[in-house]
Structures are given as C-alpha cells and as structure tokens.
C-alpha positions as CSV (number, residue, x, y, z in Angstrom):
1,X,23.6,20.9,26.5
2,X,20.8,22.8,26.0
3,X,22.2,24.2,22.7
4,X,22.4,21.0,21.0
5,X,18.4,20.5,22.1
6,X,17.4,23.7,20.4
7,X,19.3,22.9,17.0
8,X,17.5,19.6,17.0
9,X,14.4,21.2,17.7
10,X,15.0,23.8,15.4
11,X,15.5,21.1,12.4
12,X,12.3,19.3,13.5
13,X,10.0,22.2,13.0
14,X,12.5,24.0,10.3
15,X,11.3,20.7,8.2
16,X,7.6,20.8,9.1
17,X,7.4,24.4,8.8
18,X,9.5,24.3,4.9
19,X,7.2,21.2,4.0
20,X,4.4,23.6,4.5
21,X,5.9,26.6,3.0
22,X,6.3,24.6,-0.2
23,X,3.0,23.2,-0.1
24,X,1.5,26.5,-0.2
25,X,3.8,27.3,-3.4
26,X,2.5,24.7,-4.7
27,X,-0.7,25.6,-4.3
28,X,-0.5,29.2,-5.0
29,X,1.7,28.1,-8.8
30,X,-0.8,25.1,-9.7
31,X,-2.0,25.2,-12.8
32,X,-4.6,22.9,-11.7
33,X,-8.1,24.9,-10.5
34,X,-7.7,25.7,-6.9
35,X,-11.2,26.3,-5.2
36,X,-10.1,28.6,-2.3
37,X,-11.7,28.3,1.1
38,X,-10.9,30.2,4.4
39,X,-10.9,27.6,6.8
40,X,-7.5,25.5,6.0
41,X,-5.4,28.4,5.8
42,X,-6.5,29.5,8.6
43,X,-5.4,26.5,10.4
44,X,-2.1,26.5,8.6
45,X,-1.4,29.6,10.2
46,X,-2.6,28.3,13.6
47,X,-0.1,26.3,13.0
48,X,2.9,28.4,12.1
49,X,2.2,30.3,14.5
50,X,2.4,27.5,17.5
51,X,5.5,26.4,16.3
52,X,7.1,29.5,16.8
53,X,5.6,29.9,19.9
54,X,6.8,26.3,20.9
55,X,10.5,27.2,19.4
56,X,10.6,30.5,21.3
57,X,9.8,28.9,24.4
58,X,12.6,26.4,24.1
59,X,14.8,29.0,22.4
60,X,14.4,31.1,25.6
61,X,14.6,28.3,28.1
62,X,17.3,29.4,30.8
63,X,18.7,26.3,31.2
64,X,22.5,25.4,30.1
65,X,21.9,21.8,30.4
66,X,19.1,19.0,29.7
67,X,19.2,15.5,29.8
68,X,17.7,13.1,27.5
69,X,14.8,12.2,29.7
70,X,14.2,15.9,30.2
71,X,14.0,16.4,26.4
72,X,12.1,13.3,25.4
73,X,8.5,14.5,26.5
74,X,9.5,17.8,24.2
75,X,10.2,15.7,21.7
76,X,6.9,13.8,21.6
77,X,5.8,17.4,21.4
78,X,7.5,18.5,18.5
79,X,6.8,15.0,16.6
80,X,3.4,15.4,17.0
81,X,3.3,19.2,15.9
82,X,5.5,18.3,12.8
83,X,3.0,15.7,11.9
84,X,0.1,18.6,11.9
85,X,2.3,20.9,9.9
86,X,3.2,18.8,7.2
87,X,-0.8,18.1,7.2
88,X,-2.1,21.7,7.0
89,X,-1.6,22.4,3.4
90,X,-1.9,19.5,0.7
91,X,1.2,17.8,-0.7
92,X,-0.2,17.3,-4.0
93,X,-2.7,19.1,-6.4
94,X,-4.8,16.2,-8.6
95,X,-4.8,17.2,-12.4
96,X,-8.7,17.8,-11.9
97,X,-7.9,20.6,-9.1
98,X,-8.2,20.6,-5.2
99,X,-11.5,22.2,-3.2
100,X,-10.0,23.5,0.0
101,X,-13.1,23.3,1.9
102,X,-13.1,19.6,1.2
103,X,-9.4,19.6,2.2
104,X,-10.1,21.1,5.2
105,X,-13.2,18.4,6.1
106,X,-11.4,15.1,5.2
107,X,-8.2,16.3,7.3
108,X,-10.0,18.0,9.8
109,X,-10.4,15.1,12.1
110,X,-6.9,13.9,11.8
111,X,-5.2,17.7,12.4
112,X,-8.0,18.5,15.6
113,X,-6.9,15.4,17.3
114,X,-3.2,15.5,16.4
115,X,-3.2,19.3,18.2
116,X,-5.5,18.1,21.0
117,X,-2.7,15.5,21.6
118,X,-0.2,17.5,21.8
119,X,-1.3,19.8,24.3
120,X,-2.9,17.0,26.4
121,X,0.8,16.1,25.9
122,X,1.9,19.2,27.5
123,X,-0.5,19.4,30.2
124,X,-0.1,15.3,30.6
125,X,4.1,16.2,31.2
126,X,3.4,19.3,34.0
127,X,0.8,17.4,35.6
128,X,3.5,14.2,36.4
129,X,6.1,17.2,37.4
130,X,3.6,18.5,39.9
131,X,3.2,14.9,41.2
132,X,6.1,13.8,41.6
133,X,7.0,16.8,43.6
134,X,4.5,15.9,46.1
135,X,2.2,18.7,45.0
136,X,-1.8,18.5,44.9
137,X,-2.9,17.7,41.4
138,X,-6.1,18.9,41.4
139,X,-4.8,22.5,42.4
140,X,-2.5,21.8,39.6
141,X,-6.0,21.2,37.1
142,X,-7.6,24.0,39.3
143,X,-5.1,26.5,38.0
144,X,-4.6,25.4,34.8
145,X,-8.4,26.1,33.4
146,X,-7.4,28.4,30.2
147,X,-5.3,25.3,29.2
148,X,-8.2,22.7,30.0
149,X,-10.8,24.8,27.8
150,X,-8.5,25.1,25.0
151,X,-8.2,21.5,24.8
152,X,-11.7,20.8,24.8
153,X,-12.3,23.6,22.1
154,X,-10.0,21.6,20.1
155,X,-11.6,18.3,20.9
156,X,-14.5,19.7,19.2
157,X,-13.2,21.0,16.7
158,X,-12.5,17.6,15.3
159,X,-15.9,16.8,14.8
160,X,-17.3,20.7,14.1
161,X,-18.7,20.5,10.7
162,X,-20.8,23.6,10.6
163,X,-18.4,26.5,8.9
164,X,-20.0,29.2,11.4
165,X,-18.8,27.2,14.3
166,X,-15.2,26.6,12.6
167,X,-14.9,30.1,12.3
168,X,-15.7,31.0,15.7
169,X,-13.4,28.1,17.0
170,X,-10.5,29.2,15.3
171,X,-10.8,32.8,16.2
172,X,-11.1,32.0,19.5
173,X,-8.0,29.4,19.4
174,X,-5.9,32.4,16.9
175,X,-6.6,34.6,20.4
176,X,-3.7,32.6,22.1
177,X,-1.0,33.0,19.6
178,X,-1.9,36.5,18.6
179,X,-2.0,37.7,21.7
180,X,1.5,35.6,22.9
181,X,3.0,37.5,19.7
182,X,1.7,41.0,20.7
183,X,3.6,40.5,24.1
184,X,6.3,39.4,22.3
185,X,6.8,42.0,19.8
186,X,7.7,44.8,22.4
C-alpha cells in the first residue's frame, strides 16, 4: 500500500530532518564561539526545503498501491537526501568553537555531489521509464532541460570556492523550492 510507503518515508526524512533541527540547537545554545557565515545555512534550508518538496510529492501521489520495486528507486532517493541532511549543520561544536564558512568549504564537496546524485537519481529512474516504454530518450533529455541545468549548477557547485559565485548558485537553486512552495501555498 501506498500508505505504508509514505510512513516509511516519512520516518526517513522525519530522522534527517530532526538530526538537523538539533544540530542547529546545538549550534544556536553552544557555549563554544560560533563564527557565523551565510553560506551553510543557507544550504540547510535548501535542504529542508527539498525534503518537503520530496515528501509532498509522495504524500500526494494518487496511487493506492506500490510494489517494492516501484519504491526502491524512491528509496535510494530518500537515502541519499537523508545523508545530506544530517550533513548540513555540524553534529558537534569543538571546545575551541566552529567557523561556518570553513564548515561550509570542507563539506561542501561531499553535500554538492550527494544532491547532484540524487537528482541524477531521479532523472536516471524517468529516463529507464521512458525506455522501457518504447519512448525516444533523447525527446525525453530534450524536454527535461530545467532539470539537466539544475544538475550541472549543482555539479559546480561542488567545486565553487569563490563566495560571490556560491551566493549566486544558491539563489538560483532556492528559485526551485520557493517558487514550488508559492504554488503550493494557495
């Protein structure tokens, strides 16, 4: 059932998302010195806000029944995104104090590729539907564009290290969700 999918789902990110939620508690209680930065919680509400995009989707999938091989690509999905949520805030605070800007630039490698991977996932999965319905893939890649440039935005983000160029890939990346969550406010 499709129920049972969501609840499972729902505990895979509901983990992720309260690993990050205490993270940032930690962070925001530390007695430690905290040198603040823009850039990583920025990407930790990237974050939050694709997983709720993610669980929406599957929360409003018509569907009363899956079967496991249906579910398993979404769960390589949802693996892979609770991996990058658990990584967007840090887990501990050293005695000496944690510079978030440094935070960001050791992880940012890891978190990049981890969300490039998921949505090469995604596009990987819809690609071997349209195939094995017989369908033309490159019409497929020809319609799917948006999706393509996002990807190799985030590809490049891994490897950005110029804080000007961050900023302008995450606002163009926030554009996505925030505009997903405008529709879907009304």
């Amino acid at each position: 059932m499709m129920n049972q999918a969501l609840v499972f789902a729902s505990i895979i990110l509901g983990v992720a998302i309260s690993d990050q939620i205490l993270s940032l508690h930690r962070l925001l209680r530390s007695e430690a010195p905290i040198k603040w930065h823009w850039a990583q919680p920025w990407f930790a509400l990237l974050v939050l806000q694709l997983n709720v995009m993610i669980w929406w989707g599957m929360a409003g999938h018509e569907s009363g029944r899956i079967t496991i091989g249906a579910f398993l690509p979404a769960l390589v999905v949802l693996i892979l995104l609770a991996l990058l949520t658990v990584s967007t805030l840090p887990d501990k605070i050293p005695e000496k104090g944690l510079d978030l800007a440094e935070y960001y630039r050791s992880n940012a490698r890891y978190q990049w590729l981890l969300l490039s991977a998921a949505t090469a996932w995604l596009i990987l999965v819809d690609l071997v539907r349209v195939i094995s319905h017989g369908n033309d893939p490159l019409i497929f890649l020809s319609g799917r564009k948006v999706d393509l440039s996002v990807l190799a935005i985030m590809i490049a983000m891994a490897f950005i290290r110029r804080w000007w160029l961050v900023a302008i890939g995450l606002a163009l990346l926030m554009a996505g969700p925030v505009g997903w969550l405008s529709r879907s406010v009304s």
